[in-house]
Each structure stands twice: as C-alpha cells, then as structure tokens.
BATOR-918493 format. One line per 5 residues: their letters; for each residue z, y, x of N, C-alpha, C, O. Coordinates in steps of 0.02 Angstrom, whole numbers, always signed. Each point is the difference from the previous one (the first is absolute). Layout:
% BATOR-918493
a) Z Y X Z Y X Z Y X Z Y X ~ ...
END
This chain:
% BATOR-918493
xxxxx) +75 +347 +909 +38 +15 -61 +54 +53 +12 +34 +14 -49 ~ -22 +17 +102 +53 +56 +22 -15 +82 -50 -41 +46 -4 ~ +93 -65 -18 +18 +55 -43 +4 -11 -75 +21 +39 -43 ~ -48 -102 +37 -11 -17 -79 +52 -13 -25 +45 -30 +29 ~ -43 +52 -90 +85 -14 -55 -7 -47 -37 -47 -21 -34
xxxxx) +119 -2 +44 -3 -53 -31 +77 +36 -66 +49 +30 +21 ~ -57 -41 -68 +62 +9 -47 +42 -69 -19 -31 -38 -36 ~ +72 +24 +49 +50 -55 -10 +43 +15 -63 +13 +60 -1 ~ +13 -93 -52 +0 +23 -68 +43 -79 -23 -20 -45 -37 ~ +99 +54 +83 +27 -49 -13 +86 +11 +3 +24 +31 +48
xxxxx) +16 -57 -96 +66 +12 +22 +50 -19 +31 +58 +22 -8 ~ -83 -83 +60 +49 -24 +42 -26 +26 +49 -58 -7 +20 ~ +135 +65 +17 -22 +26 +43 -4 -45 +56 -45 +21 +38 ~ +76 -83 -10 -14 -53 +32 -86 -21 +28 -22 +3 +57 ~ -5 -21 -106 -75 +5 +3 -20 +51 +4 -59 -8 +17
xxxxx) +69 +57 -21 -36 +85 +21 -13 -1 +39 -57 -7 +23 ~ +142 +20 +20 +1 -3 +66 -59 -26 +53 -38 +27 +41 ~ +53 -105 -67 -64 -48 +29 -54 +17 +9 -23 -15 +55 ~ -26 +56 -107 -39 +16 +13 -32 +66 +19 -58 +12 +19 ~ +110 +27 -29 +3 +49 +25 -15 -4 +77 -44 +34 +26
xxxxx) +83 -76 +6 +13 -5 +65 -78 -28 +9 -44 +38 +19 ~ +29 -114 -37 -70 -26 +30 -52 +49 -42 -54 -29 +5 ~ +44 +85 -40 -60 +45 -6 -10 +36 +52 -53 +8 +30 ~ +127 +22 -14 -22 +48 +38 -18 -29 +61 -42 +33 +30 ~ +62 -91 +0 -10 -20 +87 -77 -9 -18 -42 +19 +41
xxxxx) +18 -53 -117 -111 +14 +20 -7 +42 -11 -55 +2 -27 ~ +82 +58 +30 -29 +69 -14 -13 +22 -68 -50 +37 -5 ~ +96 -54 -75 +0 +29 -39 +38 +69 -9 +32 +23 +48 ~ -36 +5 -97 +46 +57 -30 +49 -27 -59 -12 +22 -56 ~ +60 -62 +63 +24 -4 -69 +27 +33 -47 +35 +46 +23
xxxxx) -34 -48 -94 +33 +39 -24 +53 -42 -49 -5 -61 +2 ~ +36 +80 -30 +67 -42 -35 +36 +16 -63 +18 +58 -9 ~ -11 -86 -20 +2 +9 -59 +45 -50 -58 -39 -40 -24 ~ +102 +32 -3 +39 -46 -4 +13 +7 -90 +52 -20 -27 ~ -102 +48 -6 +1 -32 -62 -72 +20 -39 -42 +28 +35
xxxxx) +27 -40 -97 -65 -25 -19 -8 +101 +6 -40 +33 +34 ~ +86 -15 -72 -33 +94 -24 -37 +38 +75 -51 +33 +9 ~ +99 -55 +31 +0 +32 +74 -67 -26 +42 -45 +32 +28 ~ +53 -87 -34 -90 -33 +19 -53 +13 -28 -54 -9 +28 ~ +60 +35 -99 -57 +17 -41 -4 +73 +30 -57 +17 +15
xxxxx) +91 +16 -8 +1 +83 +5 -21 +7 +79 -21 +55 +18 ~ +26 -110 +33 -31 +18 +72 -67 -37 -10 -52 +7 +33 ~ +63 -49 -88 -87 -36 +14 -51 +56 -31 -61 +0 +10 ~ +92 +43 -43 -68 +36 -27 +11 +38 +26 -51 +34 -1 ~ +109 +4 +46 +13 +58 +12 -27 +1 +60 -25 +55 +14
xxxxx) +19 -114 +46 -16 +20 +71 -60 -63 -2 -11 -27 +55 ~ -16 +9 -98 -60 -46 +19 +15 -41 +61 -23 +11 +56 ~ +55 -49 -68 -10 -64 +80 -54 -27 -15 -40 +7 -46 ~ +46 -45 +98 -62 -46 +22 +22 -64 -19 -48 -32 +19 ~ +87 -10 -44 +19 -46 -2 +59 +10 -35 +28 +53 +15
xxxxx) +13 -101 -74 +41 +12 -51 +50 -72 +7 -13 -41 -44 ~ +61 +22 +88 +36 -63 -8 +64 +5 -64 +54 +29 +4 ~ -81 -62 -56 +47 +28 -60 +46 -86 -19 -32 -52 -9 ~ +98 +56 +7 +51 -28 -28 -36 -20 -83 -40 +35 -31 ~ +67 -98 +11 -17 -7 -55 +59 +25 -54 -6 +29 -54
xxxxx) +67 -53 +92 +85 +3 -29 +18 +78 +6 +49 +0 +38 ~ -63 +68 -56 +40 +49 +1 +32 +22 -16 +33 -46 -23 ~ +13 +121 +6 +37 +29 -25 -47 +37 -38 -58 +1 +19 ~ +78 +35 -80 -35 +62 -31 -60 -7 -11 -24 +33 -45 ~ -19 -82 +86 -66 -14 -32 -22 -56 +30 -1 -5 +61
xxxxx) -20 -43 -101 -16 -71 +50 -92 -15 +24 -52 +11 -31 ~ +64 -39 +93 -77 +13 +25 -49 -4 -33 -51 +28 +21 ~ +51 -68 -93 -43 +1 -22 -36 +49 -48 -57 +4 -24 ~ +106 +28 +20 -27 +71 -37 -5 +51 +57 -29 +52 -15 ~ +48 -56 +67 -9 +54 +54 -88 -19 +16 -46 +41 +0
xxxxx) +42 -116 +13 -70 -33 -6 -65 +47 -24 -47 +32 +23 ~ +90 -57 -103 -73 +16 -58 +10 +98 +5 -52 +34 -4 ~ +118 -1 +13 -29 +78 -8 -32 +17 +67 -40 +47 +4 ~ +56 -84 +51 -46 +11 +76 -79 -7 -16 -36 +33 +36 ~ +7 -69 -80 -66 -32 +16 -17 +34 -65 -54 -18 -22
xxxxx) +85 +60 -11 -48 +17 -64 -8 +86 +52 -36 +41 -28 ~ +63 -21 +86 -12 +52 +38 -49 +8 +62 -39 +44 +20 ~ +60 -110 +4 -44 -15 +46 -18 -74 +12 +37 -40 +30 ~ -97 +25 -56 -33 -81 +23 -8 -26 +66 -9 -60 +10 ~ +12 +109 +41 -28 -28 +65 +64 -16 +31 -7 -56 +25
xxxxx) +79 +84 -11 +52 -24 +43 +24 -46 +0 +44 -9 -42 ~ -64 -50 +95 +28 -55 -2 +89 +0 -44 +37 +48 -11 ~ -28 -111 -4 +87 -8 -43 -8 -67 +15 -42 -39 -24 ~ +95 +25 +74 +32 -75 -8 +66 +0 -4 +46 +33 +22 ~ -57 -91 -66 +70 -3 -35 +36 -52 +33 -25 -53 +19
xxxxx) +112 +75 -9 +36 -38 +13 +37 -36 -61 +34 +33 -39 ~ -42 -114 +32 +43 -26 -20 +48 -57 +15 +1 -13 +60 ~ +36 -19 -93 +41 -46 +11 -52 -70 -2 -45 -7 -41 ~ +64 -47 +100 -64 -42 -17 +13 -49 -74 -50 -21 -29 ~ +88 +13 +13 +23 -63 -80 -53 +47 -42 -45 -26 -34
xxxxx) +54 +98 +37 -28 +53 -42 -90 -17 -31 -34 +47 -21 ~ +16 -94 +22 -76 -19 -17 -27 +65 -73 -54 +29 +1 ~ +83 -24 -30 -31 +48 -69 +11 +65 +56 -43 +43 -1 ~ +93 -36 +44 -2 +75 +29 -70 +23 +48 -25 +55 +14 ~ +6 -125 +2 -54 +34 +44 -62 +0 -24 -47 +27 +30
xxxxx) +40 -67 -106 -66 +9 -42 -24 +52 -19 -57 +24 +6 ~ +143 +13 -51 -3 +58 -39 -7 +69 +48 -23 +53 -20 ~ +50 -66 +88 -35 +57 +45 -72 +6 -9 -32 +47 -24 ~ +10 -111 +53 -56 -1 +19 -66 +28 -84 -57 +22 +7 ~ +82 -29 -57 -20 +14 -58 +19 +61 -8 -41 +25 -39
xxxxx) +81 +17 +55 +24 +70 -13 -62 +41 +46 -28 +53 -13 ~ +19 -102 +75 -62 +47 +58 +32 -12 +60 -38 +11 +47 ~ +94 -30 -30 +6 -41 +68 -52 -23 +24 -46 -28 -29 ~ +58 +44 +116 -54 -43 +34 +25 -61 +29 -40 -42 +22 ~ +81 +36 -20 +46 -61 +28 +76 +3 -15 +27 +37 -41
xxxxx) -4 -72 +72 +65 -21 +7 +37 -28 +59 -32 -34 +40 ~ +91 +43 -32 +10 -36 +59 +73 -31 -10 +41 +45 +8 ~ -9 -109 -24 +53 -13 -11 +60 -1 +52 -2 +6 +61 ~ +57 -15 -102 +56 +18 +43 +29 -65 -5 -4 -33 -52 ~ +46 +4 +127 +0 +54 +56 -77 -30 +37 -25 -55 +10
xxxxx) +4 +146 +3 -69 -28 +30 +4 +13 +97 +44 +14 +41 ~ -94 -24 -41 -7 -7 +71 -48 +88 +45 -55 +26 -8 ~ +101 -14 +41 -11 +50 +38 -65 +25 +4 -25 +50 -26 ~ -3 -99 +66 -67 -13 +39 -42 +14 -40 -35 +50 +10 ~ +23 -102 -86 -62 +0 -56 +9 +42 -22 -54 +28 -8
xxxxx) +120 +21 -25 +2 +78 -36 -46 +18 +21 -53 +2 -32 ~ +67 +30 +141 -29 +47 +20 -77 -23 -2 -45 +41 -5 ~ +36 -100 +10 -88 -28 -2 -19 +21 -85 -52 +32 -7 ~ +80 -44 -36 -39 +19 -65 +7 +74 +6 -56 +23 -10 ~ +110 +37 +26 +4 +53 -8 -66 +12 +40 -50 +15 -34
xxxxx) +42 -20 +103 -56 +12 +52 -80 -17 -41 -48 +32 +20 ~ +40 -77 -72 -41 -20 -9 -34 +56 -74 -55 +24 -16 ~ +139 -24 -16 -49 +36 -76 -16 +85 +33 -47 +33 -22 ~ +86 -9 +68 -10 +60 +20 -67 +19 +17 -31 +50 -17 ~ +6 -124 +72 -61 +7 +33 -52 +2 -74 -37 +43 -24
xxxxx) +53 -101 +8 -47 +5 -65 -36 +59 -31 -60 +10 -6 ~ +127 +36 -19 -10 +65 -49 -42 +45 +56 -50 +34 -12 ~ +84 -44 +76 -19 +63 +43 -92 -12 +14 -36 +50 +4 ~ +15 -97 +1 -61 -19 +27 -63 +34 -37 -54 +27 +14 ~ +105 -48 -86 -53 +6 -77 -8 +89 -7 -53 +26 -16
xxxxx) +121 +17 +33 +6 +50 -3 -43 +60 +37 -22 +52 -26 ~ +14 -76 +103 -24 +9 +62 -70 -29 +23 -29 +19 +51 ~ +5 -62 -92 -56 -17 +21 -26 -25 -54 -21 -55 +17 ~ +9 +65 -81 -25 -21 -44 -79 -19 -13 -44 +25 +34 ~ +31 -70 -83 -67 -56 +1 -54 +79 -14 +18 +55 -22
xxxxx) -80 -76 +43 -51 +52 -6 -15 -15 -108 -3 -46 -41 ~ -3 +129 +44 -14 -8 -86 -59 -45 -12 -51 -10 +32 ~ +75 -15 -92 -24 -61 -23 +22 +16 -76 +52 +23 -23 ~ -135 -51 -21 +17 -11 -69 -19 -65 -3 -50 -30 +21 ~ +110 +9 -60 +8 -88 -10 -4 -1 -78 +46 +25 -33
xxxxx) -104 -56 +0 +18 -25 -74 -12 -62 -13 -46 -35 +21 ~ +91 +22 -57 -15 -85 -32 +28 +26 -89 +56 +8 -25 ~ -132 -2 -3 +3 +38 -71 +76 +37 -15 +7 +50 +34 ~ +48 -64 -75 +23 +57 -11 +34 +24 +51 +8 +60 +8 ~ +21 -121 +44 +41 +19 +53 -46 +64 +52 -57 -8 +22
xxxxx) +99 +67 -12 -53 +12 +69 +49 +35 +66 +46 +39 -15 ~ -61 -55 +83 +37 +46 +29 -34 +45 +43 -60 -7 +11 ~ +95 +55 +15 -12 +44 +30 +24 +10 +77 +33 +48 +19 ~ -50 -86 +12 +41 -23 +79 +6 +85 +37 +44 -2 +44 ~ -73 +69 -49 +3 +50 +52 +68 +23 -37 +46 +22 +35
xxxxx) -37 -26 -101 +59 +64 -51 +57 -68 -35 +39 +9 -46 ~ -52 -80 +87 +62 -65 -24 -13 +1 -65 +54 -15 -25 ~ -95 +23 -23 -4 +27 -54 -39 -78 -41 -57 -20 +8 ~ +114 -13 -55 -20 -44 -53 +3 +28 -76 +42 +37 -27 ~ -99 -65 +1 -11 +4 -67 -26 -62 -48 -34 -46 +22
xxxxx) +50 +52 -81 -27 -75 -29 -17 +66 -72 +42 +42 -17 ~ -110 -48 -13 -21 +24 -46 +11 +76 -1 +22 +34 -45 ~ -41 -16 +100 +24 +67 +17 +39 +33 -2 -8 +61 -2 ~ +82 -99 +0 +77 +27 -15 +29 -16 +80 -3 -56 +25 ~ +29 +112 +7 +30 -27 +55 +80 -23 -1 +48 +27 -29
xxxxx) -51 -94 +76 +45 -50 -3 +33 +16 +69 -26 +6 +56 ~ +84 -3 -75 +47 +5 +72 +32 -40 +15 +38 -32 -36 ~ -53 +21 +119 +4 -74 +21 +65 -1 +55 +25 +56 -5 ~ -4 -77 +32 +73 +33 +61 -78 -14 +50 -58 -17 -12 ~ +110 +40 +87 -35 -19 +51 -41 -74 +21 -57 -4 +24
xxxxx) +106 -56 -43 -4 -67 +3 -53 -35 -63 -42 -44 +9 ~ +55 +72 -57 -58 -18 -39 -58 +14 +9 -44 -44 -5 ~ +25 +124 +22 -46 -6 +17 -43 -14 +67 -61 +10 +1 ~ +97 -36 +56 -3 -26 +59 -22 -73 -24 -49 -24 +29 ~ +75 -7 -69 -10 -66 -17 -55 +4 -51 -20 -58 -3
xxxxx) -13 +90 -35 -71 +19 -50 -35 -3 +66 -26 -55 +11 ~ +20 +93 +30 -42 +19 +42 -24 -31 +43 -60 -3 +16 ~ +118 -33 +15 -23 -72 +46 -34 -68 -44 -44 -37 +22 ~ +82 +30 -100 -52 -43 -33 -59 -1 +9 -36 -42 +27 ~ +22 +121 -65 -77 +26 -16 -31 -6 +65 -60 -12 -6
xxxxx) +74 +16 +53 -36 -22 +66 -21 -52 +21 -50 -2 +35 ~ +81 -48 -51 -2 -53 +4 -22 -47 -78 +25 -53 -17 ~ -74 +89 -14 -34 -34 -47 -30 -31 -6 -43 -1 +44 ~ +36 -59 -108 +1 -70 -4 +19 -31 +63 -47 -28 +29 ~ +105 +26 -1 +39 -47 +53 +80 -7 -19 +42 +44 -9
xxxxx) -36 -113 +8 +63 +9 -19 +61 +29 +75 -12 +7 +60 ~ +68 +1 -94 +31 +29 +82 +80 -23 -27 +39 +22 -42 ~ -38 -75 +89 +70 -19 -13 +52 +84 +3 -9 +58 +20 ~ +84 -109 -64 +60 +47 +6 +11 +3 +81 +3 +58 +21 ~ +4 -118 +34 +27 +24 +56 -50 +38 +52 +21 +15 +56
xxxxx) -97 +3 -77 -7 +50 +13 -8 +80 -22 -30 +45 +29 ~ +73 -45 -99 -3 +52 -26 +56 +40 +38 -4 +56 +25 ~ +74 -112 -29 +40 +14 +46 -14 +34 +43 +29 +54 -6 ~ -62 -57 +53 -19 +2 +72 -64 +75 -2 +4 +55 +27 ~ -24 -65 -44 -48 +75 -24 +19 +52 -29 +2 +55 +27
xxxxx) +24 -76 -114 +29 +61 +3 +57 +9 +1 +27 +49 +26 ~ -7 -84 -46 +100 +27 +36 +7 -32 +77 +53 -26 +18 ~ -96 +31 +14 -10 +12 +83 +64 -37 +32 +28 +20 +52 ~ -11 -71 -88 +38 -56 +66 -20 -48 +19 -41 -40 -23 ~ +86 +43 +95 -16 -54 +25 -4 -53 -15 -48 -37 +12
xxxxx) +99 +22 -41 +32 -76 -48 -2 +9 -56 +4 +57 -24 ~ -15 -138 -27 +4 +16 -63 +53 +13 -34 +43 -43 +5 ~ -30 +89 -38 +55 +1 -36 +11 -24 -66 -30 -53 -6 ~ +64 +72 -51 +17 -33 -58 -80 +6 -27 -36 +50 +3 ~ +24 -99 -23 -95 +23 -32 +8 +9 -78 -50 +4 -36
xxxxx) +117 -2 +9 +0 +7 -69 -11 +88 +1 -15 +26 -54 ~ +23 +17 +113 +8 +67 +15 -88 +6 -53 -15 +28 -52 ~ -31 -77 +108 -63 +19 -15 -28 -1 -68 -47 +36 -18 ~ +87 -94 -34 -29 -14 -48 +25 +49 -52 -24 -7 -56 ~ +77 +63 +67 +30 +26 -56 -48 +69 +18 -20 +35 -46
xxxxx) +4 -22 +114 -40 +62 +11 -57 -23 -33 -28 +52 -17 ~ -5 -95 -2 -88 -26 -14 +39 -7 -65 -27 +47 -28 ~ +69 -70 -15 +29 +1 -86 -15 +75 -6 -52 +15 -28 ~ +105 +50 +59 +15 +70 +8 -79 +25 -21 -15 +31 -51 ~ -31 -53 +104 -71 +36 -9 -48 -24 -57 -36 +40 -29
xxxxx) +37 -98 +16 -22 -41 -68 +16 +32 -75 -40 +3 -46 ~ +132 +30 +47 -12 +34 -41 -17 +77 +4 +9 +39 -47 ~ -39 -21 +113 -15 +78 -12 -65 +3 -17 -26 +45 -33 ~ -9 -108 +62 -83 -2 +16 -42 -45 -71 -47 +25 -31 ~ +64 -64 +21 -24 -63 -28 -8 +32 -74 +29 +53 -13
xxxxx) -60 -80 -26 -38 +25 -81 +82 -32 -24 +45 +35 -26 ~ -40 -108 +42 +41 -65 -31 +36 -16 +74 -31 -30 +44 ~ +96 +53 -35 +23 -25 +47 +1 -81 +5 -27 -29 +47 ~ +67 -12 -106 -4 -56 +10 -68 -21 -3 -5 -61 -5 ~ -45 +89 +7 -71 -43 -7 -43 +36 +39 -54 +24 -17
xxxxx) +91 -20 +93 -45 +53 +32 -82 -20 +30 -20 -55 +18 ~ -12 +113 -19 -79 -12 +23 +2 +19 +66 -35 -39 +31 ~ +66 +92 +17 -26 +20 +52 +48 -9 +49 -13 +32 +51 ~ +76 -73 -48 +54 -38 +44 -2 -86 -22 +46 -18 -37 ~ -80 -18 +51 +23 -46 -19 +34 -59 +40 -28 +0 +55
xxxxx) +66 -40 -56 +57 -58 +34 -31 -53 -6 -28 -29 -47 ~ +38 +18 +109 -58 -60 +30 +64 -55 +7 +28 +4 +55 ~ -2 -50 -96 +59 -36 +32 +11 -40 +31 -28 -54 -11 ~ +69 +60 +61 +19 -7 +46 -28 +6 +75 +16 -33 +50 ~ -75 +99 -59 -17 +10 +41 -4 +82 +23 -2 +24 +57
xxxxx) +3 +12 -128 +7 +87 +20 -30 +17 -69 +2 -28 -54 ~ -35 +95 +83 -18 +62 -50 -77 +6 +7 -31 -15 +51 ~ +9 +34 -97 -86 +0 +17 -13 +55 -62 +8 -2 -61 ~ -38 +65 +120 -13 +52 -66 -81 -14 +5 -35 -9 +50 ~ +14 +9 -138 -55 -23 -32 -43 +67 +16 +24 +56 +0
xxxxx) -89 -71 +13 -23 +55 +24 -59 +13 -84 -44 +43 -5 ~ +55 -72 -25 -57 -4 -74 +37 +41 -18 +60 +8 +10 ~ -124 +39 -60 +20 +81 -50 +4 -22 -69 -44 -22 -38 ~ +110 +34 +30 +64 -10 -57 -41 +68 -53 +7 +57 +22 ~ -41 -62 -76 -3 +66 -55 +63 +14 -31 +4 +46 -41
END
C-alpha cells in the first residue's frame, strides 16, 4: 500500500494528528483537511485512494461532502467517522454511499485494517479486472469487461461496492450467501463487522436494480440466514 492517499476530512486537530502519524509509519500519503469545503475541493481535486470523512464539520458537514463525493466518483472508498451514541449517523452515511464507518473513539489497529482492506479491494478490481462477461437476467444486464449495469437498457450507476456486491451475488446463483460472508468477500475483512453495513448496501442496490424495490425479484432475503440472488428471467 506505499504511496497510497489517504485524505482525512476532520476538525479535531487532535485526531489528525493521530492519524496522520499511524498512516504514515504503514506507508500512506496523507492528506488533511479540517472542514467540509476544503475536503470536498482535495477529494475531487487530488483523487485519493481512500476518503476518512468527519461526520460533525465546519462549512460543510460529511454528509453532504459524502453525497457531492459519490455523485463524482463511485469507486473511492469513504468511511465515515462518527460518534458511537450517533446510530442515525452511521445509517445515513451509509445511505448517502458510505462504505463503512468507524466509530469514535476507535481503535488504531481496525482503522488501519479496514483502510488496508477497502484500498486493496478498489485496487484489485481496478488492476486486475473479471474477464468480459455478458450477464443477463431479463431486464437486468451486466457487462463485467466495461463494469457496465443496465436494467431495460438505461444505464444504472452503481458506486464501487454495489457493484462488487451484484457481482459476487450473480456468481453465486441460486445459493444463498450469508451477511458474514458478504462481509468477508466483499468488503474483504477479516472480522465481521457491523452487518447492518451489508443490509443498507443490498436496500442501496434493490433500489437501483429491482422493477419493485420493496417486492424485489432478483435479491431476495433469506431470513435469518443471507441473500440469495434469483437466477429466474424477470420480463
């Protein structure tokens, strides 16, 4: 991971510091940034690799730094820092296009393991991507060589994580696949983390993909056991 940027997008310079210090000893580039305008203007301006955004800012609060980041670019990981009592803070990330979250005060160690992990993620997909492939299940279809989804021949734009998570479904058709290994596949940790992460990313894609989100045909919830994409052609 040496050389990769990470943008930090928070206003206690206290916690900066912090991580400032443990990026750089694994070999990040950090960059810094101490209110919402200023984080928005290096996230589009120098493309990092990774986006650690404050939920609480000055001048613009993460969650709109969030939603104008991901209507520019879908693929750069964004985890959001919040306060842990904060429960609506880490939904409404995660609904804006967050890939996670990580609460405060968090722990050193798991940052740098989730940062290490969504990086690897993007970089893998970027660098070594699946051999072209046309995938249809009637209106849905994808396009695995050009990342390219469509439902009725309108293309649907998906972030990085959504469509990482379509893709590993559709692979795994008619099988159901629990949340703690969705965890583990595509958001590539070791440990499970919050699994409500997984169910708002599989809500997120339901309404990009699905005819009837609430009455979906080609994600369906197996309860209390996972996700099972239907492999039968939806007209």
């Amino acid at each position: 991971m040496s050389g990769r940027t990470v943008l930090i997008v928070e206003d206690e310079k206290p916690i900066v510091d912090i991580l400032v210090f443990h990026l750089k000893r694994s070999g990040y580039v950090p960059l810094t940034a101490f209110d919402g305008e200023s984080g928005l203007a290096l996230a589009l301006g120098r493309k990092p690799d990774l986006i650690l955004l404050d939920v609480m800012l000055p001048k613009m609060d993460g969650f709109g730094v969030c939603k104008a980041v991901r209507k520019e670019d879908p693929a750069v990981p964004i985890l959001m820092l919040t306060a842990r009592e904060d429960e609506s803070d880490k939904v409404m990330g995660l609904e804006l296009g967050a890939d996670d979250y990580i609460t405060k005060p968090f722990s050193v160690k798991e940052l740098l393991a989730r940062v290490g992990a969504n990086i690897r993620r993007v970089s893998v997909t970027r660098e070594d991507p699946a051999p072209a492939e046309n995938l249809e299940y009637g209106r849905l279809k994808v396009h695995t060589g050009r990342m390219e989804v469509s439902v009725d021949g309108s293309p649907v734009e998906l972030s990085q994580r959504e469509y990482d998570l379509l893709l590993y479904l559709m692979n795994h058709t008619g099988g159901v696949v629990s949340r703690e290994e969705l965890m583990h596949k595509v958001w590539n940790y070791d440990y499970v983390g919050d699994l409500r992460v997984v169910d708002v990313a599989v809500r997120r894609l339901r309404e990009k993909i699905e005819p009837v989100p609430a009455e979906p045909v080609y994600i369906l919830t197996k309860r209390g056991v996972g996700y099972l994409f239907s492999g039968e052609v939806h007209a």
